[in-house]
PABA-756373 format. One record per residue: residue in one letter; x, y, z of N, C-alpha, C in turn. Coordinates in Angstrom, 1 decimal, always signed. Example, Ala and Ser with C-alpha at 12.3 -4.5 7.8 and 13.67 -1.06 7.14 Angstrom:
<nodes>
+------+--------+---------+--------+---------+----------+--------+--------+---------+--------+
: resn : n.east : n.north :   n.up : ca.east : ca.north :  ca.up : c.east : c.north :   c.up :
+------+--------+---------+--------+---------+----------+--------+--------+---------+--------+
:    a :  +13.2 :    -5.7 :   +7.8 :   +12.3 :     -4.5 :   +7.8 :  +13.2 :    -3.3 :   +7.8 :
:    s :  +12.8 :    -2.2 :   +7.1 :   +13.7 :     -1.1 :   +7.1 :  +12.9 :    +0.0 :   +7.9 :
+------+--------+---------+--------+---------+----------+--------+--------+---------+--------+
</nodes>
This chain:
<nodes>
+------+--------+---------+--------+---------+----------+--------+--------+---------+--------+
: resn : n.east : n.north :   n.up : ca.east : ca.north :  ca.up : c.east : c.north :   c.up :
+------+--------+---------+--------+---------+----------+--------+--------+---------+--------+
:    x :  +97.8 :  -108.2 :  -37.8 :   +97.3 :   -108.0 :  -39.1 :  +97.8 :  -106.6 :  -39.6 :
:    x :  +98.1 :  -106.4 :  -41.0 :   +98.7 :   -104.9 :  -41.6 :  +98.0 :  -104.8 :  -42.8 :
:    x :  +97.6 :  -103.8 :  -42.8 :   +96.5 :   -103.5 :  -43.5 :  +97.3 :  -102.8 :  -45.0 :
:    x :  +96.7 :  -103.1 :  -46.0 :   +97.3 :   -102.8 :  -47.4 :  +96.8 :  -101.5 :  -47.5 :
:    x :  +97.4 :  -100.4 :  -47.7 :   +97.6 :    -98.7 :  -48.1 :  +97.6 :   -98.8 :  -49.0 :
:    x :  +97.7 :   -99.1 :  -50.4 :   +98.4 :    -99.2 :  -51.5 :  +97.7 :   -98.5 :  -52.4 :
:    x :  +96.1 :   -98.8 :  -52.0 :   +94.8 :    -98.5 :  -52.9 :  +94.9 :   -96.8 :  -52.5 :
:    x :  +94.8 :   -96.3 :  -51.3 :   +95.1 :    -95.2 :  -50.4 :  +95.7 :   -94.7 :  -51.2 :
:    x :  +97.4 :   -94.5 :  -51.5 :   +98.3 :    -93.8 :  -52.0 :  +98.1 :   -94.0 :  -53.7 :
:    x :  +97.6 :   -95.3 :  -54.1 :   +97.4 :    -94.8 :  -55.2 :  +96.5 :   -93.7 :  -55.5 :
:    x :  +95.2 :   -93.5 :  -55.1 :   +94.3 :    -92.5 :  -55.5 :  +94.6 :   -90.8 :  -55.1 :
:    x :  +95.4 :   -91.0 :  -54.2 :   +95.5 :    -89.5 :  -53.3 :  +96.9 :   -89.5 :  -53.3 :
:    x :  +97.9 :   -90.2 :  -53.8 :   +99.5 :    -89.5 :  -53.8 :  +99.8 :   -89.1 :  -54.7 :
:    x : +100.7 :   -87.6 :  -54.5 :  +101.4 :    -87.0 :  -55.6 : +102.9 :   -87.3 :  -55.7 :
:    x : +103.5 :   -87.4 :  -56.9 :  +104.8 :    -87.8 :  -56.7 : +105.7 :   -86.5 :  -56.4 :
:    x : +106.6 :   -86.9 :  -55.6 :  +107.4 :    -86.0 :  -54.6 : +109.1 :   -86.1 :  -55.3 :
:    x : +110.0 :   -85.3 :  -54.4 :  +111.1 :    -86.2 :  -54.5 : +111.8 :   -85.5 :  -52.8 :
:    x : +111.7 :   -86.7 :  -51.9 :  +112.8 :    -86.4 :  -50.7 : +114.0 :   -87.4 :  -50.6 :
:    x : +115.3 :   -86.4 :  -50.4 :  +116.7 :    -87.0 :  -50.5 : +117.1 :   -87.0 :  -51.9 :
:    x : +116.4 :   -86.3 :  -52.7 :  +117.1 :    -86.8 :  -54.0 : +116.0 :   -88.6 :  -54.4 :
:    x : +115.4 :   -88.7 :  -54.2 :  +114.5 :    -90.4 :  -54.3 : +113.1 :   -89.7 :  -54.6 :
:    x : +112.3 :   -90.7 :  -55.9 :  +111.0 :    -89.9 :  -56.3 : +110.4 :   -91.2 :  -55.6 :
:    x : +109.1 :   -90.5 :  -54.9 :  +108.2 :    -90.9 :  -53.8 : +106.8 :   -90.9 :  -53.9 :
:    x : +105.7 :   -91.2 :  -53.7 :  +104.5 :    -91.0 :  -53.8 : +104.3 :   -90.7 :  -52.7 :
:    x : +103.7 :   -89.4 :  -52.6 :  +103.1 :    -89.5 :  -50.6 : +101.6 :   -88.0 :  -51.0 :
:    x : +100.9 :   -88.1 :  -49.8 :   +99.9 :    -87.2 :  -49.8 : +100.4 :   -86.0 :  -49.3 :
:    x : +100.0 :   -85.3 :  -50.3 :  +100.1 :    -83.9 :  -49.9 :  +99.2 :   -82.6 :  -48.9 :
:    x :  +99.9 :   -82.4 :  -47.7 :   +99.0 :    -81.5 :  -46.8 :  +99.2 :   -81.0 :  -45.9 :
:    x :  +98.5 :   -79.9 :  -45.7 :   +98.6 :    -79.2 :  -44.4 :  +98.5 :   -79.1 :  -43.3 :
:    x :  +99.3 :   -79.1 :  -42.4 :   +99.4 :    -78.8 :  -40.8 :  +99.2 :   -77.4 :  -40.3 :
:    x :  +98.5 :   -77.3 :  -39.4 :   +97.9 :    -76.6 :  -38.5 :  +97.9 :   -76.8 :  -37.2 :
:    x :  +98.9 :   -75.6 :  -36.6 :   +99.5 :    -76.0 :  -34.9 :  +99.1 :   -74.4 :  -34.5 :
:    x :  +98.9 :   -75.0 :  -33.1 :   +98.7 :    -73.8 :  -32.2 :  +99.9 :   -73.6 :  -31.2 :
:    x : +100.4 :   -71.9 :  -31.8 :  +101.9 :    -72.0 :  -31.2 : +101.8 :   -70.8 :  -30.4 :
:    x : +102.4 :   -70.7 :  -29.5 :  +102.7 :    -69.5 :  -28.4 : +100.8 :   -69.4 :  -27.7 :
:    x :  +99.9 :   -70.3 :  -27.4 :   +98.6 :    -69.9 :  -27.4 :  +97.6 :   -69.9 :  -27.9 :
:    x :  +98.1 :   -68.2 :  -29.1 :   +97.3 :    -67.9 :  -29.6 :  +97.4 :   -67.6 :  -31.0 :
:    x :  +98.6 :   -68.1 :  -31.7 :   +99.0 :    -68.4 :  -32.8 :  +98.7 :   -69.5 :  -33.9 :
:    x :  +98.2 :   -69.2 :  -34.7 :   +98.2 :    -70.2 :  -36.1 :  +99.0 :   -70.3 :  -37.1 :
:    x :  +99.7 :   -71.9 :  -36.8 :  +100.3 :    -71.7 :  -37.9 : +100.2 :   -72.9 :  -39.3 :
:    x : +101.0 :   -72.6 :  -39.9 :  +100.4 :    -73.6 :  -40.9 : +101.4 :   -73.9 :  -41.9 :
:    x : +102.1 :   -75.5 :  -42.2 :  +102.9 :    -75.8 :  -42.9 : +102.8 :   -76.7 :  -43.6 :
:    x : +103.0 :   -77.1 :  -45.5 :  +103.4 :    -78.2 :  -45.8 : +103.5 :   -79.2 :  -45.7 :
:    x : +102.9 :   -80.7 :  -45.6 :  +102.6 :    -82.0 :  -45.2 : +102.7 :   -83.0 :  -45.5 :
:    x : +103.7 :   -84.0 :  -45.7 :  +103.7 :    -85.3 :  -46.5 : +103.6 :   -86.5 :  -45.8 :
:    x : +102.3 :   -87.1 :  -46.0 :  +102.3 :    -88.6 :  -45.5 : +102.6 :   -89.7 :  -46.3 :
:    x : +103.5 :   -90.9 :  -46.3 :  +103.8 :    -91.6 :  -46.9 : +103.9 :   -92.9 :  -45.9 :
:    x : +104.0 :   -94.3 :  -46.2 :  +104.6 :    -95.2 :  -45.2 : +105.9 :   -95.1 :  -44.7 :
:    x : +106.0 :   -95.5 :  -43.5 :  +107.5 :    -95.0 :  -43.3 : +108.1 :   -95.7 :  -43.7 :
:    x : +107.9 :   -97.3 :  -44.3 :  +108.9 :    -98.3 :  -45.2 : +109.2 :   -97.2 :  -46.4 :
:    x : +109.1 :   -96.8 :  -46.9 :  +109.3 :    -95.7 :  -47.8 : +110.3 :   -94.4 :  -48.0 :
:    x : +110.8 :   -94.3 :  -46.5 :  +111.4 :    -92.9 :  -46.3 : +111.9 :   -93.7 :  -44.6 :
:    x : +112.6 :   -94.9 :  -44.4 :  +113.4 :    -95.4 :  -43.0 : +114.3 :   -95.2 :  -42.5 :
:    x : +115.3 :   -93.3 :  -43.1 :  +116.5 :    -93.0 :  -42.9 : +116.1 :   -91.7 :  -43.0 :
:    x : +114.7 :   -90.8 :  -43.4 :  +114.6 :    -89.8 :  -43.7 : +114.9 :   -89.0 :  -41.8 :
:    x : +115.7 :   -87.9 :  -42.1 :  +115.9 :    -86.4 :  -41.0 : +115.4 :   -85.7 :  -41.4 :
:    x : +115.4 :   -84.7 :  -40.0 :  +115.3 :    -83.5 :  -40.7 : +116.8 :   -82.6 :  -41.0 :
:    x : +115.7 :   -82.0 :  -42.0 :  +116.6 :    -81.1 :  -42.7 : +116.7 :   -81.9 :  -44.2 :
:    x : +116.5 :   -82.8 :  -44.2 :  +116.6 :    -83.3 :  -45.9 : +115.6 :   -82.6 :  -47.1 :
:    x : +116.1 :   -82.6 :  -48.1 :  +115.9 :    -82.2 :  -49.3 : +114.5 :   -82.7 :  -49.5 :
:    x : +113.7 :   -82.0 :  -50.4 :  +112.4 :    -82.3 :  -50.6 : +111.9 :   -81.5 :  -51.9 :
:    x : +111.1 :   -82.2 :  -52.8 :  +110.6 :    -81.0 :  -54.3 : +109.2 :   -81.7 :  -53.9 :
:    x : +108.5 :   -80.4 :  -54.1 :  +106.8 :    -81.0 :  -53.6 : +106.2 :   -79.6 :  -54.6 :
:    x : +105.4 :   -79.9 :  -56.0 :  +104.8 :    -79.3 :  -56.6 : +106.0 :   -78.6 :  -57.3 :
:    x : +107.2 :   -78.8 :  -57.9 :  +108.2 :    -78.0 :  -58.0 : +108.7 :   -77.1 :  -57.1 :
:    x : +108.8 :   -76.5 :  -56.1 :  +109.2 :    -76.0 :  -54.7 : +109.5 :   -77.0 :  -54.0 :
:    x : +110.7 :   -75.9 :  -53.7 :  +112.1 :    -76.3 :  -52.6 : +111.6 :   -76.4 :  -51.3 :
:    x : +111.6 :   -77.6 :  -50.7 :  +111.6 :    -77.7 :  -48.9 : +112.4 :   -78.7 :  -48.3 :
:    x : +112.7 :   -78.3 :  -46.8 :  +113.6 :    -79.3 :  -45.6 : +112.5 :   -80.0 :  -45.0 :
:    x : +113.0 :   -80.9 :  -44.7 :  +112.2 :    -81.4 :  -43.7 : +112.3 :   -80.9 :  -42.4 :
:    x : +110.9 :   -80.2 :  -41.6 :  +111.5 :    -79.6 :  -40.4 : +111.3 :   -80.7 :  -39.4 :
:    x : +110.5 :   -81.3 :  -39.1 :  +110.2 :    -82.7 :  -38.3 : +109.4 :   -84.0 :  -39.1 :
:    x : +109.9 :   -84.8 :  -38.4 :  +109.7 :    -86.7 :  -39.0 : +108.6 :   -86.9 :  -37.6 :
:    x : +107.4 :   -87.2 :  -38.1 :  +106.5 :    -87.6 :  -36.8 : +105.8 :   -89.0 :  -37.4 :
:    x : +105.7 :   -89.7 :  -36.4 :  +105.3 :    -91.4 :  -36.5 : +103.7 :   -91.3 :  -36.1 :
:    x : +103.3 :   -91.6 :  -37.3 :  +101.5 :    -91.7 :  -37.5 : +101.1 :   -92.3 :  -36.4 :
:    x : +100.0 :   -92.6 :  -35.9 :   +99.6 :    -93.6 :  -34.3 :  +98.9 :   -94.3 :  -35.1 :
:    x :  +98.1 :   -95.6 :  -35.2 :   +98.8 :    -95.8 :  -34.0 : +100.0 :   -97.1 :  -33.6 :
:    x : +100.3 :   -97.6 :  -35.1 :  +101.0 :    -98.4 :  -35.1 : +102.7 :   -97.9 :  -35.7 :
:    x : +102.7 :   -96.8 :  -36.6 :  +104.0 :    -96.1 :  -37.1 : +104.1 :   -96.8 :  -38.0 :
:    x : +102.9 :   -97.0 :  -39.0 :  +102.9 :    -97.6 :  -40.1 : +103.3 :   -96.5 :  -41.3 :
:    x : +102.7 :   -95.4 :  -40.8 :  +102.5 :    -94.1 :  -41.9 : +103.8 :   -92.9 :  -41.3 :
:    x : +104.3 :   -92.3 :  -42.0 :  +105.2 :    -91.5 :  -41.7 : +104.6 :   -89.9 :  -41.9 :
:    x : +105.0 :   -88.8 :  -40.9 :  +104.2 :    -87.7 :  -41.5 : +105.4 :   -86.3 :  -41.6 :
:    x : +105.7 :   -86.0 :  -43.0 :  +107.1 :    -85.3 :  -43.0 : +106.7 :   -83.6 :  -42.6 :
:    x : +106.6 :   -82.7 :  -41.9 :  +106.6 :    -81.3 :  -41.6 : +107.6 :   -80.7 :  -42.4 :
:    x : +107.0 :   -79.5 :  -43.4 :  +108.3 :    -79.4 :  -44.5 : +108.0 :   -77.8 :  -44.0 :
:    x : +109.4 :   -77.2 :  -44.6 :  +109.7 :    -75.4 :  -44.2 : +109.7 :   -75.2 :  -45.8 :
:    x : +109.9 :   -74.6 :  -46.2 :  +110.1 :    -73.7 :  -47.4 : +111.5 :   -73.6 :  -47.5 :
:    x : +112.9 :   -73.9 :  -48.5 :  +113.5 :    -73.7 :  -49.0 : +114.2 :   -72.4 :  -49.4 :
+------+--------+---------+--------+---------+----------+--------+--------+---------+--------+
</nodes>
C-alpha cells in the first residue's frame, strides 16, 4: 500500500528550484550533534524522491532566493518514499 503525500506537500511545500527544475518540497532544519558537543544546524528539504531520482550532492539549489549545494541526499525511513536534501550555503 503507498500512501498519497500530495495533500502533505500541498499545504506545507514551498516552491524551490534544485538542478536548475522548480520543485515543491518542505522547508527545514536539521540539527546534528558533531564532535560530541557541538550543535549544528543546516537548511532542509523534504520532497518525494520520485521528484528529485538523479539529485547529488553538490547540486544547485534556490530556496527563499538564496544560493545552496546539496551537501547530503538521505532516504526518509521507512520505506524511501520521501527524500531529505541537507543544503550548505552557496
Amino acid at each position: 500500500m503507498t500512501e498519497d503525500l500530495t495533500a502533505f506537500f500541498t499545504d506545507f511545500a514551498e516552491s524551490v528550484t534544485i538542478a536548475g527544475a522548480a520543485k515543491s518540497a518542505i522547508v527545514d532544519t536539521s540539527t546534528e550533534l558533531v564532535l560530541g558537543d557541538v550543535l549544528t544546524h543546516a537548511p532542509t528539504l523534504l520532497l518525494p524522491a520520485a521528484e528529485v531520482p538523479t539529485v547529488a550532492e553538490g547540486a544547485a539549489c534556490v530556496v527563499r532566493g538564496a544560493a545552496h549545494s546539496v551537501r547530503q541526499v538521505l532516504q526518509e525511513p521507512p520505506d524511501g518514499a520521501l527524500v531529505r536534501l541537507v543544503l550548505v550555503r552557496s
